[in-house]
C-alpha positions as CSV (number, residue, x, y, z in Angstrom):
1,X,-1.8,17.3,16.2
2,X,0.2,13.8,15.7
3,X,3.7,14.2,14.7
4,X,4.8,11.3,12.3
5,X,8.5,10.2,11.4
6,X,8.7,9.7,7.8
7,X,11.6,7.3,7.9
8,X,10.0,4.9,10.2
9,X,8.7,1.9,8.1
10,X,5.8,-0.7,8.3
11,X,5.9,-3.3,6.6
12,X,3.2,-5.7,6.9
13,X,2.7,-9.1,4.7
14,X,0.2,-11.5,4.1
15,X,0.3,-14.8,3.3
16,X,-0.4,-15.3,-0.7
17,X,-3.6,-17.2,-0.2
18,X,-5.1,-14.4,1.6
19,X,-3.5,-11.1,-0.5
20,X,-6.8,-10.1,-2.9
21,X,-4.8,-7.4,-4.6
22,X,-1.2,-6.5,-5.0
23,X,0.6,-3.8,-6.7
24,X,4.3,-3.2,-7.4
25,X,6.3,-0.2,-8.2
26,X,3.3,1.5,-8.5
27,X,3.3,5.7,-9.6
28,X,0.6,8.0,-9.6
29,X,1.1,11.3,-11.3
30,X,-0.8,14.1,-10.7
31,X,-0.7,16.2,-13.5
32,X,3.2,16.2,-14.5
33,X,4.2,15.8,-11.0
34,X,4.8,12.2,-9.6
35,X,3.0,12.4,-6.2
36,X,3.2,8.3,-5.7
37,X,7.0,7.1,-6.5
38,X,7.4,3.0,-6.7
39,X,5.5,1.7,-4.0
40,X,4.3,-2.0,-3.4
41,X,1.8,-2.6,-1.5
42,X,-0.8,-5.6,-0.7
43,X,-4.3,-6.1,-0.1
44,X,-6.0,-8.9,2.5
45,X,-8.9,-10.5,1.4
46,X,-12.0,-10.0,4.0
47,X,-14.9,-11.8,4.7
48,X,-18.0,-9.5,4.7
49,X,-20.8,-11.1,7.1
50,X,-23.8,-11.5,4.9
């Protein structure tokens, strides 16, 4: 089973011209209970071969 180290951080960023989708301070609530509390995170656009 893989062992992970919750206060290790990765933090990748994209230049702006290629971030599709970005989200700030983002929660998610699951019924009352926040399950998601203020994250950001970014999205690369990809190429899809046609």
């Amino acid at each position: 089973m893989t062992e992970y180290n919750w206060n290790e951080k990765h933090i990748i960023t994209f230049p702006q011209e290629k971030v599709a989708l970005e989200t700030k301070d983002l929660h998610i609530y699951y019924s009352k209970k926040e399950s998601i509390k203020g994250i950001d995170m970014q999205f690369e656009k990809i190429r899809l071969p046609l």
